[in-house]
N, CA, C and O atoms as a GROMACS GRO file, in nm:
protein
  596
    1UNK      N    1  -5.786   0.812   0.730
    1UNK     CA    2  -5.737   0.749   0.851
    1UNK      C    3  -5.666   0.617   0.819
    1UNK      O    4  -5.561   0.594   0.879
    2UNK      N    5  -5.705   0.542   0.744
    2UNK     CA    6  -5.646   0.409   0.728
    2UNK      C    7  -5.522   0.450   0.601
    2UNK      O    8  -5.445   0.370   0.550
    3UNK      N    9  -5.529   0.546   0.583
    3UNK     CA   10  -5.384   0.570   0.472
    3UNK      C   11  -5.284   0.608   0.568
    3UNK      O   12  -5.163   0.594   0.553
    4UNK      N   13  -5.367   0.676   0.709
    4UNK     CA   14  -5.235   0.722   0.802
    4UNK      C   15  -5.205   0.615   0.880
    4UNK      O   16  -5.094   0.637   0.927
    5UNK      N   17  -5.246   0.512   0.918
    5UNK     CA   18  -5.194   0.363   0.954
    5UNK      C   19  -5.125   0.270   0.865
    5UNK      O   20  -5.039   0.197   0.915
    6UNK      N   21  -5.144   0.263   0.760
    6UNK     CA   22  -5.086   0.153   0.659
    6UNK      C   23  -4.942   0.273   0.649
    6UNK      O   24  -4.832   0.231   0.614
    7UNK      N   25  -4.959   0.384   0.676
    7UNK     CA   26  -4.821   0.484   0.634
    7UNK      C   27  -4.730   0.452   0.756
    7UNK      O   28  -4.612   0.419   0.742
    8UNK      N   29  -4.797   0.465   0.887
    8UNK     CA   30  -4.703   0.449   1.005
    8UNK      C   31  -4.643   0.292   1.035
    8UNK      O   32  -4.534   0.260   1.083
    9UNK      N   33  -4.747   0.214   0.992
    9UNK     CA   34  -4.723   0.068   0.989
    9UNK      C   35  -4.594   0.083   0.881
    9UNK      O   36  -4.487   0.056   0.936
   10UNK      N   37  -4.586   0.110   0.785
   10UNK     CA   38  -4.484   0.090   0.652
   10UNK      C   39  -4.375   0.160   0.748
   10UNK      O   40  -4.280   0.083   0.760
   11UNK      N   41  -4.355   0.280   0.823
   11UNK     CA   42  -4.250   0.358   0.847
   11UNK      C   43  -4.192   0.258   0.979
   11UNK      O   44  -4.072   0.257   1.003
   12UNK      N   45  -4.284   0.180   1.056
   12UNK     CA   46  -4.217   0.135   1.125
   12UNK      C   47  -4.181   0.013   1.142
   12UNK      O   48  -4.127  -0.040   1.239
   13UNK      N   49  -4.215  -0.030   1.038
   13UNK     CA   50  -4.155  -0.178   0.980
   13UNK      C   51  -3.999  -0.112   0.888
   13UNK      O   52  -3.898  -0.178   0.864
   14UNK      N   53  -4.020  -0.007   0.861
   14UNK     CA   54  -3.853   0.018   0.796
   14UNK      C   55  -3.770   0.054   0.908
   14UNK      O   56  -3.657   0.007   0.923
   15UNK      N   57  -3.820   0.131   0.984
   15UNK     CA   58  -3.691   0.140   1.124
   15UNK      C   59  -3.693   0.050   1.187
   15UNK      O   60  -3.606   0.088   1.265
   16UNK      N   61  -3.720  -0.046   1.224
   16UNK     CA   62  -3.726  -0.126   1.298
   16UNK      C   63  -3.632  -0.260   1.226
   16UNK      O   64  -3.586  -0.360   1.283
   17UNK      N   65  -3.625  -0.224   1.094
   17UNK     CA   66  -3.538  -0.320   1.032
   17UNK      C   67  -3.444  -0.308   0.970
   17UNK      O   68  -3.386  -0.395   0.905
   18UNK      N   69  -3.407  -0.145   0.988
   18UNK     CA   70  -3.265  -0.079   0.936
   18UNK      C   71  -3.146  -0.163   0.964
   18UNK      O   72  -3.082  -0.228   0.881
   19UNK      N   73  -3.120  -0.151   1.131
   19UNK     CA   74  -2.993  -0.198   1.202
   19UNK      C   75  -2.994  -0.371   1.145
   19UNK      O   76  -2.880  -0.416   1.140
   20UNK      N   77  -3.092  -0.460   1.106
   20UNK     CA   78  -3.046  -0.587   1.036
   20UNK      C   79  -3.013  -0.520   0.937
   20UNK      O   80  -2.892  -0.517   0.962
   21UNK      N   81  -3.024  -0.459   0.836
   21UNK     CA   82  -2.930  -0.460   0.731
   21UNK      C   83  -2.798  -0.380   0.688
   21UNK      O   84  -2.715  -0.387   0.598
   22UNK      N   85  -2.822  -0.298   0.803
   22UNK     CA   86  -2.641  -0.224   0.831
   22UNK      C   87  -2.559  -0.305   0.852
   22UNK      O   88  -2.571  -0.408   0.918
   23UNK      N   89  -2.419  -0.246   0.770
   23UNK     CA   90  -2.332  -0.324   0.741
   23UNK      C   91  -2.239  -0.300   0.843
   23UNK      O   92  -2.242  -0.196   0.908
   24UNK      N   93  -2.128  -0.418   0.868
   24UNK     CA   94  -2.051  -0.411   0.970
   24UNK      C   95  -1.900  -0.297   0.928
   24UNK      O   96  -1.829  -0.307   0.828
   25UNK      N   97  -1.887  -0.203   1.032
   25UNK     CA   98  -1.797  -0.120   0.998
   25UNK      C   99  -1.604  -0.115   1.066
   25UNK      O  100  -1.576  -0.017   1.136
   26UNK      N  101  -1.544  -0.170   1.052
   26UNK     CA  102  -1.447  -0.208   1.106
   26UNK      C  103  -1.291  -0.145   1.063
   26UNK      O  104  -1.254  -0.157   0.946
   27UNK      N  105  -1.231  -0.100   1.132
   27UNK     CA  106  -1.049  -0.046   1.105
   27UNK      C  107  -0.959  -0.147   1.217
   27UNK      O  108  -0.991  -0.176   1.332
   28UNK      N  109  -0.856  -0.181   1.152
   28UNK     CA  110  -0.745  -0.254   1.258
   28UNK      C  111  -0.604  -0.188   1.172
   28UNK      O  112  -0.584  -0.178   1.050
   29UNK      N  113  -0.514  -0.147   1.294
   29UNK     CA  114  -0.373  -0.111   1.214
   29UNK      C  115  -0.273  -0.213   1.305
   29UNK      O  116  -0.325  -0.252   1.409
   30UNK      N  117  -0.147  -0.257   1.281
   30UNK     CA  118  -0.055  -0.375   1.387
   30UNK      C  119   0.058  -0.319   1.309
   30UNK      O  120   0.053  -0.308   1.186
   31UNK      N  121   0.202  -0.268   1.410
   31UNK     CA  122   0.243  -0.180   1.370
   31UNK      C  123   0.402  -0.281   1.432
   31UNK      O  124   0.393  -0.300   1.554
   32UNK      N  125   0.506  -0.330   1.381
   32UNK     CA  126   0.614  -0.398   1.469
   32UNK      C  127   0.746  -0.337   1.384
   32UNK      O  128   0.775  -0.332   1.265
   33UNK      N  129   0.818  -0.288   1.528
   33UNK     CA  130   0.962  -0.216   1.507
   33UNK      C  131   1.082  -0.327   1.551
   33UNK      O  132   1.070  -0.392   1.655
   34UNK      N  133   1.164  -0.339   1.489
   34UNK     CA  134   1.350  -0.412   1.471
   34UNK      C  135   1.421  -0.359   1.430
   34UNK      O  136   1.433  -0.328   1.311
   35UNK      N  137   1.519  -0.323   1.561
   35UNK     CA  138   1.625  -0.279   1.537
   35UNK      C  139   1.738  -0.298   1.567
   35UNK      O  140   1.752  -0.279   1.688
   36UNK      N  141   1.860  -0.335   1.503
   36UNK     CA  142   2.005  -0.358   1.562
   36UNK      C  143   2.104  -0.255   1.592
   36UNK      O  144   2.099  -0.142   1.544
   37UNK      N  145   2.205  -0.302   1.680
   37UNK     CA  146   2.249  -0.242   1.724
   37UNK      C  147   2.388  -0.165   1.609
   37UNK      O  148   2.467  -0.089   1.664
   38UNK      N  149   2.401  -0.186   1.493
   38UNK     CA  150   2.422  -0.170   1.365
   38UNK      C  151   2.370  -0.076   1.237
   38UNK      O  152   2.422  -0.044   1.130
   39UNK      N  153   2.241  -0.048   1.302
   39UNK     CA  154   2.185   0.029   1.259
   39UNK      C  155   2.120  -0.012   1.147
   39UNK      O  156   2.097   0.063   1.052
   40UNK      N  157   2.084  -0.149   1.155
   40UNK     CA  158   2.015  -0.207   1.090
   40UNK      C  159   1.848  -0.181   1.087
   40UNK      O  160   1.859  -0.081   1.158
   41UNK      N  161   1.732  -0.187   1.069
   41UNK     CA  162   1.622  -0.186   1.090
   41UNK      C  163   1.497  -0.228   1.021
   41UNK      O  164   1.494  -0.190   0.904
   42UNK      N  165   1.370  -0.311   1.070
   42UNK     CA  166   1.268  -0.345   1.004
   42UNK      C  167   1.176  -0.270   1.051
   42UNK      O  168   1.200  -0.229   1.165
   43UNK      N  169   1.063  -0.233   0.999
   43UNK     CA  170   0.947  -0.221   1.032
   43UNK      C  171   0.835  -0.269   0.939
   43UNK      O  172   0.844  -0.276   0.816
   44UNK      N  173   0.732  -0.302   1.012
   44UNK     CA  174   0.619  -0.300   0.935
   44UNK      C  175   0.461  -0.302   0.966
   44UNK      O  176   0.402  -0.375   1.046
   45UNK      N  177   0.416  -0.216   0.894
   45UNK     CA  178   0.242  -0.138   0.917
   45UNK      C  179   0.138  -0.186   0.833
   45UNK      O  180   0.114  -0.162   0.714
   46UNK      N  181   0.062  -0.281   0.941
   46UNK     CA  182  -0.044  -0.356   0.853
   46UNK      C  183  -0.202  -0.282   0.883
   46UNK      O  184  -0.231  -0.249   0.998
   47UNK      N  185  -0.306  -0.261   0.761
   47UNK     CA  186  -0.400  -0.214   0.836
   47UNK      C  187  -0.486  -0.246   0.729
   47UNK      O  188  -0.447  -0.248   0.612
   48UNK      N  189  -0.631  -0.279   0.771
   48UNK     CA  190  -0.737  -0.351   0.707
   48UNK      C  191  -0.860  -0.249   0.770
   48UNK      O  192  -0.850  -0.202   0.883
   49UNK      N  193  -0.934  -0.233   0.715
   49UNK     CA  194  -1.074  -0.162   0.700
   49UNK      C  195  -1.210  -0.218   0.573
   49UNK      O  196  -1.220  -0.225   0.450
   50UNK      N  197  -1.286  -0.245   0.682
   50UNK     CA  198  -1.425  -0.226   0.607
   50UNK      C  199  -1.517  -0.179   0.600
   50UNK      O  200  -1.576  -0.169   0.708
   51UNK      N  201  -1.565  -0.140   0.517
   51UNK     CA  202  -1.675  -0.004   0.495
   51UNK      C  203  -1.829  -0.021   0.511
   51UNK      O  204  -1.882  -0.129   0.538
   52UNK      N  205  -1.880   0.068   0.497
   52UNK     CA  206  -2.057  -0.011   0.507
   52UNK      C  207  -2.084  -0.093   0.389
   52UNK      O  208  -2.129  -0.207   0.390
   53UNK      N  209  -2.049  -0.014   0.274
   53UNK     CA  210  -2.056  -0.102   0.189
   53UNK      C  211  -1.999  -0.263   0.176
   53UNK      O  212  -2.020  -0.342   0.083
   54UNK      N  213  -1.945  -0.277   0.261
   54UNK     CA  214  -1.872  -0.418   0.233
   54UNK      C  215  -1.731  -0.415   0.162
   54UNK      O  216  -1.704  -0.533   0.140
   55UNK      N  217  -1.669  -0.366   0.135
   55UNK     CA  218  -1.528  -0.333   0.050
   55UNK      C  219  -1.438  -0.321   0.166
   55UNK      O  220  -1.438  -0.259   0.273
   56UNK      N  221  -1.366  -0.400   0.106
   56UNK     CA  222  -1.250  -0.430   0.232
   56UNK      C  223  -1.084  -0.370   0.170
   56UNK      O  224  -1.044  -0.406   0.059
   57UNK      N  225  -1.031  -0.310   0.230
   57UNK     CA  226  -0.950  -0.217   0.196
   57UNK      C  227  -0.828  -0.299   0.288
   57UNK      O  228  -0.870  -0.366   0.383
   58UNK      N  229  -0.699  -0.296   0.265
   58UNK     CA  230  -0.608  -0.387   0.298
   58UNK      C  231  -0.460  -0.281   0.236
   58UNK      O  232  -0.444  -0.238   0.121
   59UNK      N  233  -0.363  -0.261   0.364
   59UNK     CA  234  -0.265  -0.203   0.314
   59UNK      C  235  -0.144  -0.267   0.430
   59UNK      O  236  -0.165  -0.269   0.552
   60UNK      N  237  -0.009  -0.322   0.363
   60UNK     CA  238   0.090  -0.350   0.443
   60UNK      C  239   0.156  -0.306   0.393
   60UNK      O  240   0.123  -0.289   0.276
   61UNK      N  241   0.323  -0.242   0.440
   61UNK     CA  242   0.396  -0.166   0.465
   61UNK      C  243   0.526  -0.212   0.509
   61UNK      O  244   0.531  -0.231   0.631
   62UNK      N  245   0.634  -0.237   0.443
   62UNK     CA  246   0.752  -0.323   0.517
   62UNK      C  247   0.898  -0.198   0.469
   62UNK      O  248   0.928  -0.187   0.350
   63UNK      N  249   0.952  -0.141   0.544
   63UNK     CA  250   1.063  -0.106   0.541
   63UNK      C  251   1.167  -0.181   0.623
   63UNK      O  252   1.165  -0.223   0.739
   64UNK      N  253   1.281  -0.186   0.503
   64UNK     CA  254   1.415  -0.261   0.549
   64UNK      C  255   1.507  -0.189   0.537
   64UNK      O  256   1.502  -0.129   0.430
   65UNK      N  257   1.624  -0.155   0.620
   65UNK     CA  258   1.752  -0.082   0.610
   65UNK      C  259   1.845  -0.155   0.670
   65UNK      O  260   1.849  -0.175   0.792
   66UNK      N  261   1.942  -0.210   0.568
   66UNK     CA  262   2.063  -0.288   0.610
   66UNK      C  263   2.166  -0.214   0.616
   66UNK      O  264   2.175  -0.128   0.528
   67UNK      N  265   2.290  -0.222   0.733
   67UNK     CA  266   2.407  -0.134   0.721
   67UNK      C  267   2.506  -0.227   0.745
   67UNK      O  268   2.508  -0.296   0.847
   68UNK      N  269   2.595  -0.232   0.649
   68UNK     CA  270   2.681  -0.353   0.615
   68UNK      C  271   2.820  -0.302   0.739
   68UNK      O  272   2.801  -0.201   0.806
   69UNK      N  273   2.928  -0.369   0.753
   69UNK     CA  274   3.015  -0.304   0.834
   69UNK      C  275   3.099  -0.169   0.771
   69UNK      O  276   3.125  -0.076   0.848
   70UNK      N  277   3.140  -0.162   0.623
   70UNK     CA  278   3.184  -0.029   0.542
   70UNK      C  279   3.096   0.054   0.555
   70UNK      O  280   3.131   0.154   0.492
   71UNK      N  281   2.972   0.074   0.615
   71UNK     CA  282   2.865   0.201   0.642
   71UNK      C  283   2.790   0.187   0.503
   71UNK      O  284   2.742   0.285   0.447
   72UNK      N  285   2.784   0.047   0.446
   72UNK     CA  286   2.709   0.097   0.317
   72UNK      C  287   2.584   0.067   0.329
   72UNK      O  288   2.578  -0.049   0.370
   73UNK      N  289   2.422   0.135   0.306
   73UNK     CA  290   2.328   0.123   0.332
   73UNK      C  291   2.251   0.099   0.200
   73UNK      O  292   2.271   0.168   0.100
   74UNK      N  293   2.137  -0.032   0.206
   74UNK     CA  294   2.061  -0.016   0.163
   74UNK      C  295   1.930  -0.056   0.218
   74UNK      O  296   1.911  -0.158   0.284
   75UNK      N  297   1.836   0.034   0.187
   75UNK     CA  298   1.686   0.066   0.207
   75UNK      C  299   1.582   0.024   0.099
   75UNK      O  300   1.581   0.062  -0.018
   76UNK      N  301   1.480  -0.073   0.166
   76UNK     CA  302   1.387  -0.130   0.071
   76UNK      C  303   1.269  -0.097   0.174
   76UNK      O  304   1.251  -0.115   0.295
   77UNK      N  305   1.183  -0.030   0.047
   77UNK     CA  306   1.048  -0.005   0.141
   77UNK      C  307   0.926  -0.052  -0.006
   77UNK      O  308   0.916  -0.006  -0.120
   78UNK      N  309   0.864  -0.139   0.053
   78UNK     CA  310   0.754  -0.239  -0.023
   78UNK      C  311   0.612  -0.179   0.046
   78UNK      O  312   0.601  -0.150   0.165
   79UNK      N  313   0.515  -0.168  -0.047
   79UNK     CA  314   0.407  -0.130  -0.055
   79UNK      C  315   0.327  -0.215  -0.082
   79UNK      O  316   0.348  -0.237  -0.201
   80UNK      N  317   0.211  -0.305  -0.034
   80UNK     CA  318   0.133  -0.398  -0.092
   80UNK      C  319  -0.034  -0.290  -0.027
   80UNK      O  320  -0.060  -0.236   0.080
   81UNK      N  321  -0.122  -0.303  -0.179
   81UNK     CA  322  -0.228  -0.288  -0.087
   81UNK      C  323  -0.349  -0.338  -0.194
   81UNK      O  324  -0.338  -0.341  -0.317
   82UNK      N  325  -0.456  -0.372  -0.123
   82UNK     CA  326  -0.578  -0.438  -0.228
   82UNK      C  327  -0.728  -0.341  -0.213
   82UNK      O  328  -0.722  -0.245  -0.136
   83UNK      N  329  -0.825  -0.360  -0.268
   83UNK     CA  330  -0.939  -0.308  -0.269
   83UNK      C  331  -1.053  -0.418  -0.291
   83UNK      O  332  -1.086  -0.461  -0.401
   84UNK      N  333  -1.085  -0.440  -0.222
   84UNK     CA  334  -1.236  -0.575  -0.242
   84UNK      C  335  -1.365  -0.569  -0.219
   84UNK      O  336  -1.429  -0.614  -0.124
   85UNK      N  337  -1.417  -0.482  -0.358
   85UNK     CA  338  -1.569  -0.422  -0.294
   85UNK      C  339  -1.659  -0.597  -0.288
   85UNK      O  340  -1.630  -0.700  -0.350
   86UNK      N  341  -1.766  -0.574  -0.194
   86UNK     CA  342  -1.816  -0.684  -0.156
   86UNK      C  343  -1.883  -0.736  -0.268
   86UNK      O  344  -1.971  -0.675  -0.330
   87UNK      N  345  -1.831  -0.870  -0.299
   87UNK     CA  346  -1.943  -0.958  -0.370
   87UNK      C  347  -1.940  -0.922  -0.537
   87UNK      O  348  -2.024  -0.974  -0.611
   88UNK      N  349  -1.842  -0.832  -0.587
   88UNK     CA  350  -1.820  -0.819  -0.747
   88UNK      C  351  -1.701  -0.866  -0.813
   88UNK      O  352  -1.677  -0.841  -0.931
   89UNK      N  353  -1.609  -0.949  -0.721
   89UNK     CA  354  -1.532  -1.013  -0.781
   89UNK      C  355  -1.404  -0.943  -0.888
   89UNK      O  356  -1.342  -0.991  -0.983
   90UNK      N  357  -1.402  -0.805  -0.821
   90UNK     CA  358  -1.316  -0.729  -0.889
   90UNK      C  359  -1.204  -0.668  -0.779
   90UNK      O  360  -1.193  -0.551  -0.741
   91UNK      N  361  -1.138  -0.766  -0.746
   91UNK     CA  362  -1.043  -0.724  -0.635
   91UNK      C  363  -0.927  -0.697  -0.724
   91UNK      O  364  -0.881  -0.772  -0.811
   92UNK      N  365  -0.881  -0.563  -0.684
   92UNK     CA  366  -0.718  -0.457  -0.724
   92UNK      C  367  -0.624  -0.465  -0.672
   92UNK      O  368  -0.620  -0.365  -0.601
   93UNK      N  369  -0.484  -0.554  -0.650
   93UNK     CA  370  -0.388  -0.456  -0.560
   93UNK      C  371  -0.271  -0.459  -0.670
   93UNK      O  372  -0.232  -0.536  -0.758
   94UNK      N  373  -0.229  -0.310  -0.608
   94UNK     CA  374  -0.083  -0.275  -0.620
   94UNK      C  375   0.041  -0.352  -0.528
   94UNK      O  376   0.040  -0.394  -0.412
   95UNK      N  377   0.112  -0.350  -0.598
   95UNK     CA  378   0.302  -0.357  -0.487
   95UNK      C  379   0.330  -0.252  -0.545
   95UNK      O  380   0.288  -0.221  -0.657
   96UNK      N  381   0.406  -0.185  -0.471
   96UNK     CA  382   0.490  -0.090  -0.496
   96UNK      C  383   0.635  -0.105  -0.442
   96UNK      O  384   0.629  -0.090  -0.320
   97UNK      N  385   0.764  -0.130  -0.481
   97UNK     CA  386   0.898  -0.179  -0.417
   97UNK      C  387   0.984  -0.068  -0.446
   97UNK      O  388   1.012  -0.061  -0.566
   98UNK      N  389   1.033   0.020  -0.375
   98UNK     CA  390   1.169   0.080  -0.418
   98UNK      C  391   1.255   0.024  -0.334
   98UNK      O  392   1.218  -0.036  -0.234
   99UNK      N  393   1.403   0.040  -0.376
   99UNK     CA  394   1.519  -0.024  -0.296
   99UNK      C  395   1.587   0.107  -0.348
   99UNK      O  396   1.544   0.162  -0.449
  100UNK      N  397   1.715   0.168  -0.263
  100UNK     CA  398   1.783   0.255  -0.239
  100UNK      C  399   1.922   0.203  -0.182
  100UNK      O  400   1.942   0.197  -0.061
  101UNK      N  401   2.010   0.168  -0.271
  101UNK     CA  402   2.167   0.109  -0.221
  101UNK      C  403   2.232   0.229  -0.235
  101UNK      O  404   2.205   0.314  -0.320
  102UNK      N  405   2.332   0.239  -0.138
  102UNK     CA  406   2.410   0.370  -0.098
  102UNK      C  407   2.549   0.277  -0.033
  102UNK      O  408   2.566   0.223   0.076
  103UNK      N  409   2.666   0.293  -0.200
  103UNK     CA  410   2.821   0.236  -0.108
  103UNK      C  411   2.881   0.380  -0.062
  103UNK      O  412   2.884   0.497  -0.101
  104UNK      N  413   2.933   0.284   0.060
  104UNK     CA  414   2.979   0.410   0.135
  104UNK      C  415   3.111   0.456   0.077
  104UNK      O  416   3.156   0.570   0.088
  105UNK      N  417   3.184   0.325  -0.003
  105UNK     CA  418   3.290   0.378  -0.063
  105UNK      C  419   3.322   0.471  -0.198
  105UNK      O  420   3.416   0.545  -0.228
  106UNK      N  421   3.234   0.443  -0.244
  106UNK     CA  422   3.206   0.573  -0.388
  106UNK      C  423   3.108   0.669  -0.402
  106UNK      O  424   3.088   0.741  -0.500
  107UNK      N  425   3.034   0.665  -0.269
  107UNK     CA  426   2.963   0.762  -0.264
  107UNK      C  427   2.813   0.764  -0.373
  107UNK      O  428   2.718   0.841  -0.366
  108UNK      N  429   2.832   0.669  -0.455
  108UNK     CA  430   2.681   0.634  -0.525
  108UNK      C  431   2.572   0.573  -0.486
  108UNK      O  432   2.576   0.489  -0.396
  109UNK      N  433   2.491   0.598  -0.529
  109UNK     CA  434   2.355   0.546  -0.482
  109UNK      C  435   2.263   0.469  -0.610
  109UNK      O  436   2.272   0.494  -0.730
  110UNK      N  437   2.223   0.424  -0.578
  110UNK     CA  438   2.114   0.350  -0.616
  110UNK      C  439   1.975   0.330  -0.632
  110UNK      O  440   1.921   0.253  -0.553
  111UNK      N  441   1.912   0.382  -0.714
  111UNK     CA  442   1.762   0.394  -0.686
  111UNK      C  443   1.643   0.239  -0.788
  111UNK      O  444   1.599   0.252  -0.902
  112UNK      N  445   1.631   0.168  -0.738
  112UNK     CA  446   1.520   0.079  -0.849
  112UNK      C  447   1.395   0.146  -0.772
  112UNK      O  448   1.394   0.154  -0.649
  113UNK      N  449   1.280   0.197  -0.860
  113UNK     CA  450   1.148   0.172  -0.858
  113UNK      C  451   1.065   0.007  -0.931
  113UNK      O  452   1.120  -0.038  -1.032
  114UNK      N  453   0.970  -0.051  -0.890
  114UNK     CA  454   0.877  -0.151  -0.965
  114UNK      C  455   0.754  -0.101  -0.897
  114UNK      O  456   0.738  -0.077  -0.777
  115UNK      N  457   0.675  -0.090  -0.988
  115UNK     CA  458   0.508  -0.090  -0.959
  115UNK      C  459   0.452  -0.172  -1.016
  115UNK      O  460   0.507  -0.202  -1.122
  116UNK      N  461   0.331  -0.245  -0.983
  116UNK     CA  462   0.284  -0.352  -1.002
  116UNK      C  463   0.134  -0.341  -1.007
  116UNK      O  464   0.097  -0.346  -0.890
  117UNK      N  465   0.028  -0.327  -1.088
  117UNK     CA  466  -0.066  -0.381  -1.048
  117UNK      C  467  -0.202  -0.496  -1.097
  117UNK      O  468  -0.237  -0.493  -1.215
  118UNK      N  469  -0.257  -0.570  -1.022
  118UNK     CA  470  -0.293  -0.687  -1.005
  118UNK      C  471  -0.204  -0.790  -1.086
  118UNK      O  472  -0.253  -0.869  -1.166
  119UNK      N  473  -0.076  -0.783  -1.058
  119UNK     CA  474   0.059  -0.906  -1.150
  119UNK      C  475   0.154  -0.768  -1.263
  119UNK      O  476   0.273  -0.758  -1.295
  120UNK      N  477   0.036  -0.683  -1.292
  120UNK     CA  478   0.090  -0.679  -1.449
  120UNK      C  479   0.196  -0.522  -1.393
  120UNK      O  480   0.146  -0.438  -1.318
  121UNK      N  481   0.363  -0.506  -1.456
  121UNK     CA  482   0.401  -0.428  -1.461
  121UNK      C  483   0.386  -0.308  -1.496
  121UNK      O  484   0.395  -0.295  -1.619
  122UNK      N  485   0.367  -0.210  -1.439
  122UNK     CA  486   0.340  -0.052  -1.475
  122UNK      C  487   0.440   0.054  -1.498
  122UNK      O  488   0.450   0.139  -1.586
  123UNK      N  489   0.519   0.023  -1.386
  123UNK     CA  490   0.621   0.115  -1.385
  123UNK      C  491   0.761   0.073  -1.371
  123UNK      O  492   0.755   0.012  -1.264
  124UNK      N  493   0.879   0.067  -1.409
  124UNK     CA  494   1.007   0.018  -1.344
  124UNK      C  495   1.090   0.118  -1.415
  124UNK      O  496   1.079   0.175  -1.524
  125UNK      N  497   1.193   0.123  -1.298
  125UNK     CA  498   1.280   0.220  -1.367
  125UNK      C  499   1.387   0.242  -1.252
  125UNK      O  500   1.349   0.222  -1.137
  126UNK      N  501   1.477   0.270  -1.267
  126UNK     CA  502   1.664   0.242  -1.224
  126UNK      C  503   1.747   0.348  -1.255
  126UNK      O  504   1.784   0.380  -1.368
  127UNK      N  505   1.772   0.398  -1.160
  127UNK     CA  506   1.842   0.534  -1.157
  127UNK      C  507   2.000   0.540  -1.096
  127UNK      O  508   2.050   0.440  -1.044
  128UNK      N  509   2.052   0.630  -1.103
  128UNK     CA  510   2.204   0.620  -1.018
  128UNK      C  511   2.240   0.740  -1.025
  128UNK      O  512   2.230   0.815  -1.122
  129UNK      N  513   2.293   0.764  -0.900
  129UNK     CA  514   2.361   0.933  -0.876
  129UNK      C  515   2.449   0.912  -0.801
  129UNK      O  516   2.455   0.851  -0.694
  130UNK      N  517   2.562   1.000  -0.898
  130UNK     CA  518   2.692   0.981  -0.853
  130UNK      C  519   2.709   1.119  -0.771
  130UNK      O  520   2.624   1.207  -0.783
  131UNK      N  521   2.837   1.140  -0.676
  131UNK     CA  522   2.845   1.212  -0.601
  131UNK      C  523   2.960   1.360  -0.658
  131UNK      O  524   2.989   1.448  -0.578
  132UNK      N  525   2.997   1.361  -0.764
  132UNK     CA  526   3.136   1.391  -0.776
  132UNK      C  527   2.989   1.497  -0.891
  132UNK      O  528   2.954   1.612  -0.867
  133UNK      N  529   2.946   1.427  -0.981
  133UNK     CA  530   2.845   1.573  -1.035
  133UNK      C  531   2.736   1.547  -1.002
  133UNK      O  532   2.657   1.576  -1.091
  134UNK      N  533   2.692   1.506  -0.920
  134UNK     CA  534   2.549   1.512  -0.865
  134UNK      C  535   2.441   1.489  -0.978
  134UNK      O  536   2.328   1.536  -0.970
  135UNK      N  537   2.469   1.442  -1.045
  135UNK     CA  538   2.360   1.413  -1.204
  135UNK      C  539   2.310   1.262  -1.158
  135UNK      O  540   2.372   1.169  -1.107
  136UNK      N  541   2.190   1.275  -1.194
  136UNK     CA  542   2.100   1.148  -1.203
  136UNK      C  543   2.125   1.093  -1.334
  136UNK      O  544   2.132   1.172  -1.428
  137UNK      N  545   2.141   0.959  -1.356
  137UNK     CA  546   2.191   0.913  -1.511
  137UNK      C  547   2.071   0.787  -1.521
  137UNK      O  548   2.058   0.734  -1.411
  138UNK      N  549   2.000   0.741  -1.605
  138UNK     CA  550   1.871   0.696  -1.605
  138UNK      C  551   1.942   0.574  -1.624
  138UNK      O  552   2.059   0.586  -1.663
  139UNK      N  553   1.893   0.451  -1.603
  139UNK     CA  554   2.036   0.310  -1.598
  139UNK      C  555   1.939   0.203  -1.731
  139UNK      O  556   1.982   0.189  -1.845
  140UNK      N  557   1.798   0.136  -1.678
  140UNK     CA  558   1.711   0.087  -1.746
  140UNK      C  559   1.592   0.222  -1.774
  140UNK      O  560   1.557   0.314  -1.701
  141UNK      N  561   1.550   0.181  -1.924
  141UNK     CA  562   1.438   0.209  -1.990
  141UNK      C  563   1.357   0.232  -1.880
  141UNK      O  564   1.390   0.180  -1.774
  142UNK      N  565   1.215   0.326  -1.890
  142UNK     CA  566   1.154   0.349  -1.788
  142UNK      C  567   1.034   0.278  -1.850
  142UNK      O  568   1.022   0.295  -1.972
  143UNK      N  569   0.953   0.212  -1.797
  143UNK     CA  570   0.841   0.133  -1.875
  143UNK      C  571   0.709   0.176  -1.782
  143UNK      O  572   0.701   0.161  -1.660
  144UNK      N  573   0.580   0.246  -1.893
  144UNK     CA  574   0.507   0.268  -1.810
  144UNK      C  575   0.367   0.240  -1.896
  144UNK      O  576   0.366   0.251  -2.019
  145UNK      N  577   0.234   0.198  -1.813
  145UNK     CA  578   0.119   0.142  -1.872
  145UNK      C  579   0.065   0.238  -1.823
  145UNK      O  580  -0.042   0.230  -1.885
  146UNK      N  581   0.052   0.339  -1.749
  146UNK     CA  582  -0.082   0.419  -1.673
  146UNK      C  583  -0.163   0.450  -1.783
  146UNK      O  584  -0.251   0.516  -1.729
  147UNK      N  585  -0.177   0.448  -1.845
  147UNK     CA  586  -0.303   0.491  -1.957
  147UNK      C  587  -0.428   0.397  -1.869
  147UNK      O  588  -0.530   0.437  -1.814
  148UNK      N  589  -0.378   0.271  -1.882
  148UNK     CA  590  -0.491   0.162  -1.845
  148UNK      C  591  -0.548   0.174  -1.723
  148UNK      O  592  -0.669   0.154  -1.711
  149UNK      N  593  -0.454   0.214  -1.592
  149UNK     CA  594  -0.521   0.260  -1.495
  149UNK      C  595  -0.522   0.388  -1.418
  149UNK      O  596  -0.601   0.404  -1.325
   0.00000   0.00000   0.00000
């Protein structure tokens, strides 16, 4: 009898003190559109989440498309995002940047990739495709670390 009291006493001193130590669980996304009458345009998508664990997750999002008056377009879409598990002091983020220039007068395009993560370069690399043979011609060296992550 007294092993089945000291057992129910123990069980209800743990439920009763669960919800203090649950962790707070939270998502927010903020989402803002610009646009000209040019056909210009911004956007950008911010969104933060935290987990039970405490790790806070963080991602923004910026696309740009400029259209000059010759119809020539270029498009930059930037990637930032981090990872911050609670309290270990090992916070991650990536950038990620491509830009995409397109003259309207020669019909070429433009591709830069950069990847980034926490400062240190991973990836970059610069491309161009012409319209007349449709061949991708590689412009800069492609430089890449993924082994490390």
């Amino acid at each position: 009898m007294n092993k089945l009291l000291a057992l129910l006493a123990v069980t209800t001193a743990v439920v009763t003190a669960t919800p203090a130590i649950a962790a707070d669980v939270s998502a927010e996304t903020k989402t803002s559109t610009k646009q000209s009458d040019d056909g210009s345009m911004k956007k950008e998508v911010e969104t933060k989440s935290t987990d039970a664990a405490g790790t806070t997750v963080k991602a923004e999002t910026e696309v740009k498309k400029d259209v000059s008056s010759d119809g020539s377009v270029d498009t930059t879409v930037t990637k930032e995002s981090s990872t911050d598990p609670k309290g270990l002091m090992n916070k991650e983020t990536t950038k990620v940047k491509d830009e995409v220039k397109v003259d309207a007068k020669t019909g070429k395009a433009k591709h830069k990739h950069v990847k980034k993560v926490n400062g240190d370069t991973v990836e970059e690399k610069t491309t161009e495709i012409a319209p007349a043979a449709n061949q991708s011609i590689e412009v800069t060296p492609s430089r890449s670390n993924q082994s490390r992550y």
